[in-house]
LUMNUKE-287865 format. One record per residue (C-alpha): residue number from 0; residue in three letters; x, y, z. Coordinates in Angstrom, 3 decimals, decimal comma. Example, Ala and Ser with C-alpha at 12.3 -4.5 7.8 and 13.67 -1.06 7.14 Angstrom:
// residues 2
kolvo / kolke / x / y / z
0 / Ala / 12,300 / -4,500 / 7,800
1 / Ser / 13,670 / -1,060 / 7,140
END
This chain:
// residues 245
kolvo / kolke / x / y / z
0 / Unk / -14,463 / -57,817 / 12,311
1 / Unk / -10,783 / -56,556 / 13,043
2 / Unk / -10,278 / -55,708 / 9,660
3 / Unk / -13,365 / -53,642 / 9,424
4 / Unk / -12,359 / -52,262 / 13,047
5 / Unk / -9,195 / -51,028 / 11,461
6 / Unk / -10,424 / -49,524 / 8,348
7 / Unk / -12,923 / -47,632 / 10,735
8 / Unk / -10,209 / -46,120 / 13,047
9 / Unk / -7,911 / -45,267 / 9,574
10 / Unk / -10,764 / -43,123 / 8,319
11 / Unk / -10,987 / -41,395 / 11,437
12 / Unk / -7,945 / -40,916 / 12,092
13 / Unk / -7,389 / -39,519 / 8,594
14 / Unk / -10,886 / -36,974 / 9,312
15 / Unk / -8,961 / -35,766 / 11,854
16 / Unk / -6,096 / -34,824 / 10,860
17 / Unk / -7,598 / -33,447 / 7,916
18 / Unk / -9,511 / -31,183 / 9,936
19 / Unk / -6,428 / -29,581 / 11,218
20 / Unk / -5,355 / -28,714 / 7,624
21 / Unk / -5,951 / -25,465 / 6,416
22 / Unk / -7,834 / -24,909 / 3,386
23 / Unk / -5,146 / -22,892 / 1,023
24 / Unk / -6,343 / -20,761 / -2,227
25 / Unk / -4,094 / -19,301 / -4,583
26 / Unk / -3,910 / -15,616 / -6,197
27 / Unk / -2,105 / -15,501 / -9,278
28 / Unk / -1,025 / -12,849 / -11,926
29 / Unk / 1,760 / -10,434 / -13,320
30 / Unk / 3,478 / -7,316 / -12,419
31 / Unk / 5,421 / -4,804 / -14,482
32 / Unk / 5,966 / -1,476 / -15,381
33 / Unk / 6,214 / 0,913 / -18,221
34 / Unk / 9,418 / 1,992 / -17,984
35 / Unk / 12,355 / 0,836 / -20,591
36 / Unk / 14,600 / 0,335 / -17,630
37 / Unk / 17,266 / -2,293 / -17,301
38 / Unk / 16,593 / -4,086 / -13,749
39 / Unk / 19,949 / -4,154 / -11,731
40 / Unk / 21,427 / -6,989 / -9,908
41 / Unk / 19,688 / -8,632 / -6,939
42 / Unk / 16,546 / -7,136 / -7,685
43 / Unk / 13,643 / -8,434 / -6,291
44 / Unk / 9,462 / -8,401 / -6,317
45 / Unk / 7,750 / -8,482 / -3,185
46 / Unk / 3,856 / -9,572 / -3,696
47 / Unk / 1,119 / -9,250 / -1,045
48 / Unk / -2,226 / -10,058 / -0,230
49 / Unk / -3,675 / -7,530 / 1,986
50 / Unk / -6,835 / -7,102 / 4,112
51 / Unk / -8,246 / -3,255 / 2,927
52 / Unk / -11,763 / -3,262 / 4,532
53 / Unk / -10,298 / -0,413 / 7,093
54 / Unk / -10,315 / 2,885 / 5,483
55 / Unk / -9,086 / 4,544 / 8,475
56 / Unk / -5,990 / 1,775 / 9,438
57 / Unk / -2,973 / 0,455 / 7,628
58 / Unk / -4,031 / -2,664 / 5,670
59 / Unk / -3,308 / -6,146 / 6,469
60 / Unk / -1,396 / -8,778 / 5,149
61 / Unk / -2,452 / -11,690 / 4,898
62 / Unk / 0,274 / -13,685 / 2,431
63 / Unk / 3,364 / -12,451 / 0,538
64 / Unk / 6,066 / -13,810 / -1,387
65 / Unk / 9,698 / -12,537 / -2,997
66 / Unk / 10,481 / -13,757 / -6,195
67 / Unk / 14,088 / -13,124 / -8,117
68 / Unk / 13,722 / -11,132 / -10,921
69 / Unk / 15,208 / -10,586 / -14,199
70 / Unk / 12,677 / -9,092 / -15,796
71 / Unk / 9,047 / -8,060 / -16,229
72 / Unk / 6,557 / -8,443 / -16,880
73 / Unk / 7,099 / -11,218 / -13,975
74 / Unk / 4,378 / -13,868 / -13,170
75 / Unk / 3,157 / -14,771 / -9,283
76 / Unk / 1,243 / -17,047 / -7,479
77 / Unk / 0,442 / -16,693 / -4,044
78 / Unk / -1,061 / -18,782 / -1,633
79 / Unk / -3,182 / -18,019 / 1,221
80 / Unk / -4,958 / -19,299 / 3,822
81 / Unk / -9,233 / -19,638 / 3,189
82 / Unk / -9,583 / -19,221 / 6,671
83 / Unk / -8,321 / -15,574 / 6,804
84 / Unk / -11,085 / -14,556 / 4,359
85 / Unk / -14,051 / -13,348 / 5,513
86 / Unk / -17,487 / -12,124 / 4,317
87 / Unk / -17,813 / -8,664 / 3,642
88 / Unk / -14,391 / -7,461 / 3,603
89 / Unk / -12,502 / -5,940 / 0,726
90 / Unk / -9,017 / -7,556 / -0,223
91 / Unk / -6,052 / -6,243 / -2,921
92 / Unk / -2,971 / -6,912 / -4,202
93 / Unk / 0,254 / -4,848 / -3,941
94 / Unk / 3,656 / -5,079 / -5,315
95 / Unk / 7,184 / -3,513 / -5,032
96 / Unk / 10,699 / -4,169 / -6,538
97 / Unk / 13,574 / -3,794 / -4,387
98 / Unk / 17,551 / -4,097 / -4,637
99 / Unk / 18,285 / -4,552 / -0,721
100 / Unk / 16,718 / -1,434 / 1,215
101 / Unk / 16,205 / 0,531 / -2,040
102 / Unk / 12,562 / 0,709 / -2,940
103 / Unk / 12,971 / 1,167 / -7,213
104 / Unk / 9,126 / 0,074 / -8,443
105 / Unk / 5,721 / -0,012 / -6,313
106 / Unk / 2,282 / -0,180 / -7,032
107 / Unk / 0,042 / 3,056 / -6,479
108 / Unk / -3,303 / 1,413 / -7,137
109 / Unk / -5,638 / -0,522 / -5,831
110 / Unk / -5,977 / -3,952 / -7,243
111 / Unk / -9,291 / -5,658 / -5,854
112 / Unk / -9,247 / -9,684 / -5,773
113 / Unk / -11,691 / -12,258 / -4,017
114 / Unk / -14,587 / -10,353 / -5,004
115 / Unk / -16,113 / -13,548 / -5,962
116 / Unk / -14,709 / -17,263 / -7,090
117 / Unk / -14,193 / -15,706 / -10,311
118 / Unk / -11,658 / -13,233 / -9,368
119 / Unk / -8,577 / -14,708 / -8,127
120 / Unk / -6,224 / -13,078 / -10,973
121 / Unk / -4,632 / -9,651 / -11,408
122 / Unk / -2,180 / -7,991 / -13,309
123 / Unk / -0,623 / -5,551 / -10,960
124 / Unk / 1,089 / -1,975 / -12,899
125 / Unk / 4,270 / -0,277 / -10,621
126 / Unk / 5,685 / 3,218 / -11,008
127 / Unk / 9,405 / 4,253 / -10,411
128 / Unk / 10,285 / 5,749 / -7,246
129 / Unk / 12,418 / 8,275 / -8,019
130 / Unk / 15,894 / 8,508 / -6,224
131 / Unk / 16,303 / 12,154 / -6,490
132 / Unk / 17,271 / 14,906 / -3,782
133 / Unk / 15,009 / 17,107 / -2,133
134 / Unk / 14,754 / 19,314 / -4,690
135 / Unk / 12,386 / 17,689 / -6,653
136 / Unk / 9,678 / 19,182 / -3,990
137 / Unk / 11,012 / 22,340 / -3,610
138 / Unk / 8,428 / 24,994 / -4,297
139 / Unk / 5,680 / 22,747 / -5,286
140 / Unk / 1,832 / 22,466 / -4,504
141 / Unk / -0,364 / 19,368 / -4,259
142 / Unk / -3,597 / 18,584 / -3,305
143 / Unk / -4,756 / 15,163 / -1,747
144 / Unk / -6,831 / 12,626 / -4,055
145 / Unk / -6,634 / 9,830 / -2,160
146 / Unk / -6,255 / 8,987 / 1,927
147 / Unk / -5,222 / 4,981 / 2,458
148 / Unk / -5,837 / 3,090 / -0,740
149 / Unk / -9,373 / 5,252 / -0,998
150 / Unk / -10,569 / 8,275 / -2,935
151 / Unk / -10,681 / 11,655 / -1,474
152 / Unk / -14,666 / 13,059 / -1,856
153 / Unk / -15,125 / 16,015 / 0,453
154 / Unk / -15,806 / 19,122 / -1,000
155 / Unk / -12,348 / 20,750 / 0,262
156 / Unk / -9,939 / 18,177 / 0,008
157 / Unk / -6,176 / 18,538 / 1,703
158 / Unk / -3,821 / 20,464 / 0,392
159 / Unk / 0,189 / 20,178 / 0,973
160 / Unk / 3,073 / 22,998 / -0,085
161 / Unk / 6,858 / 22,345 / 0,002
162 / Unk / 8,856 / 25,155 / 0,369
163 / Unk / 12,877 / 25,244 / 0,340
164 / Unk / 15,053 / 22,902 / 2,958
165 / Unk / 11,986 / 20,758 / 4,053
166 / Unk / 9,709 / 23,517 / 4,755
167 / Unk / 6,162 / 22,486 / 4,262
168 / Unk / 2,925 / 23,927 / 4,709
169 / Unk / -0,775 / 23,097 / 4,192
170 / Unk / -4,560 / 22,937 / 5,215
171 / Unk / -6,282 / 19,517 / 6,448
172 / Unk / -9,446 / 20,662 / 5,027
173 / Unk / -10,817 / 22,722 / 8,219
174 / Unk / -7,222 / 23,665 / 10,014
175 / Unk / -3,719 / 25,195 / 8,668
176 / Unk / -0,600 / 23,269 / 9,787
177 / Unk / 3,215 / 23,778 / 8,973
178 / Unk / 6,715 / 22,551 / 10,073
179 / Unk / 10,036 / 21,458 / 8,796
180 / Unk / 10,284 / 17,699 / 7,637
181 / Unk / 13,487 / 15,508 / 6,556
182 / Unk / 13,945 / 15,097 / 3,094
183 / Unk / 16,596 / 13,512 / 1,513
184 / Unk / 17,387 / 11,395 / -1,621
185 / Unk / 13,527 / 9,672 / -1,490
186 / Unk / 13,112 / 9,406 / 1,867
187 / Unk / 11,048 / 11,911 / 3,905
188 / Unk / 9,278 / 12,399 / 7,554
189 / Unk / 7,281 / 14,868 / 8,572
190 / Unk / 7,490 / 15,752 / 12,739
191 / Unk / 5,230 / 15,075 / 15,230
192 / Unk / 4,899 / 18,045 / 16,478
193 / Unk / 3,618 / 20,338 / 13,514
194 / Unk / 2,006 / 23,761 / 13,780
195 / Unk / -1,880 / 23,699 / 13,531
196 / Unk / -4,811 / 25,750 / 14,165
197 / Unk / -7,523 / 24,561 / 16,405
198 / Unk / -10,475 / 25,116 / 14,672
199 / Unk / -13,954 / 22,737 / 14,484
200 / Unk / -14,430 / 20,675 / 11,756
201 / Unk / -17,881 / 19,550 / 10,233
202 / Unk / -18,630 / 16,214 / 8,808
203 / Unk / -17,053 / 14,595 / 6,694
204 / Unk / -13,937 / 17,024 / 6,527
205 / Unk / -13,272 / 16,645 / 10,040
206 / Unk / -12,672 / 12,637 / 9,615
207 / Unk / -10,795 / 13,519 / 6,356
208 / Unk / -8,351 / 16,059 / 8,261
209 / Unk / -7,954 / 13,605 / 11,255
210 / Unk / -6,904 / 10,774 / 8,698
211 / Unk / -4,437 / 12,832 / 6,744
212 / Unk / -2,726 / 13,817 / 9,366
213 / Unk / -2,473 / 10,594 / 11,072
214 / Unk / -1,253 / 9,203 / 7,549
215 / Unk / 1,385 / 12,310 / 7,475
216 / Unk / 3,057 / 10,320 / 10,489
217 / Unk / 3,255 / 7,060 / 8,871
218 / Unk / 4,995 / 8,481 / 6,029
219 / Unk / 9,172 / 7,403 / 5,188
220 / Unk / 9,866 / 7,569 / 1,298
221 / Unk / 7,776 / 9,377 / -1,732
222 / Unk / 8,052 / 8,471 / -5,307
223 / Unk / 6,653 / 11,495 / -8,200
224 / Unk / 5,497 / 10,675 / -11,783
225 / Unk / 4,381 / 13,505 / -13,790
226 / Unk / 2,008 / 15,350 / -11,790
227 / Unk / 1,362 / 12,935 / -9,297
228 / Unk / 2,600 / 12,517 / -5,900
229 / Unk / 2,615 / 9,578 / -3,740
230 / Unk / 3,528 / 9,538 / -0,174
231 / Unk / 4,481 / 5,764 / 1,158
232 / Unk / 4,549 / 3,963 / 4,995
233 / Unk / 7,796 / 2,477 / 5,777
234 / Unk / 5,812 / -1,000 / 3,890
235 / Unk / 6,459 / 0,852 / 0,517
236 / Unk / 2,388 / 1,389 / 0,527
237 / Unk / 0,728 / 4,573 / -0,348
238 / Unk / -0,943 / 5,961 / 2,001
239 / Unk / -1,629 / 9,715 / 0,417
240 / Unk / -2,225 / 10,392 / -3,218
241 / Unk / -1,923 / 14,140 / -4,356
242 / Unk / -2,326 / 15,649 / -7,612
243 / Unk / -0,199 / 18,930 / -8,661
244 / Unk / -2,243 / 22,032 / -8,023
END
């Protein structure tokens, strides 16, 4: 009778603190990019796990990991907690390579996981940020394509113009705005107190032009390839994607 006594408590006492243990699930995959580019010394890749079911707000992250790196493509495996996931929400992966503060590689795409079961892989592509002065966006024009990890579809989408020493210009869709941001090496901020027209907005533009410029605030580096422009939050993520015009 004490024996079974005992064996009864043990299982309970096991239940218990069982019950307190978080159910982990893993994410695994690769990241790389195309580049032929030697990585320097102390480089590293940062992987995340973010929460993207807010089009309007910065993600969240839910997991991350840094990993050494010598070079790519480099594998990851991430591990998260099963309570943070939740029905109907949308969740991605992100990466970056960095040697201390210097962002060098990040990813510009969205890469859905958790989906279903099924989908608990991804192999995650990075561009270069380029480390080049100001001049790169000297005299340029873009238009938006994407607003927070999502696709611009309005029928006038934003539109942004560099001119020479940080001078920028542009239209939100309904409104003009203009002012004089910091630029230098890849780093850039735009002020808080631009230049802008007051006019009404209809639906949808009017969310569009409110979320753009909110996003404009956010923004600390860029990184260019080709004819695309991305414009990144102090986290190294994208939050506006414009196409040369």
């Amino acid at each position: 009778m004490l024996m079974t006594s005992r064996a009864t408590f043990t299982g309970a006492a096991f239940a218990t603190v069982m019950g307190g243990v978080a159910i982990a699930g893993t994410v695994e995959g690769s990241a790389t990019y195309r580049e032929r580019i030697a990585l320097p010394p102390e480089a590293t890749l940062f992987v995340e796990l973010q929460d993207v079911s807010l089009a309007d707000a910065p993600a969240v992250t839910l997991a991350a990991q840094r990993y050494a790196l010598n070079g790519v493509p480099a594998q990851f495996e991430l591990t998260y907690d099963d309570a943070l996931i939740k029905d109907g929400h949308s969740y991605a992966m992100r990466a970056s390579v960095t040697q201390g503060q210097k962002l060098l590689f990040t990813t510009d795409t969205v890469y859905p996981v958790l989906k279903n079961e099924a989908e608990n892989a991804a192999e995650l592509l990075m561009i270069q940020v380029q480390q080049q002065e100001a001049a790169m966006l000297e005299n340029t024009e873009w238009v938006a394509s994407g607003l927070n990890g999502a696709p611009i579809e309005v029928e006038k989408r934003p539109e942004l113009t560099f001119g020479q020493g940080g001078a920028f210009s542009g239209n939100g869709g309904c409104n003009r705005f203009s002012g004089q941001a910091e630029i230098s090496a890849n780093r850039i901020e735009f002020p808080d107190n631009m230049a802008a027209t007051l006019m009404a907005c209809p639906p949808p533009m009017d969310e569009v032009e409110r979320q753009f410029l909110k996003a404009m605030q956010s923004v600390t580096t860029f990184a260019m390839q080709g004819n695309a422009l991305a414009l990144l939050d102090a986290q190294g993520e994208p939050v506006i994607k414009l196409v040369r015009k």
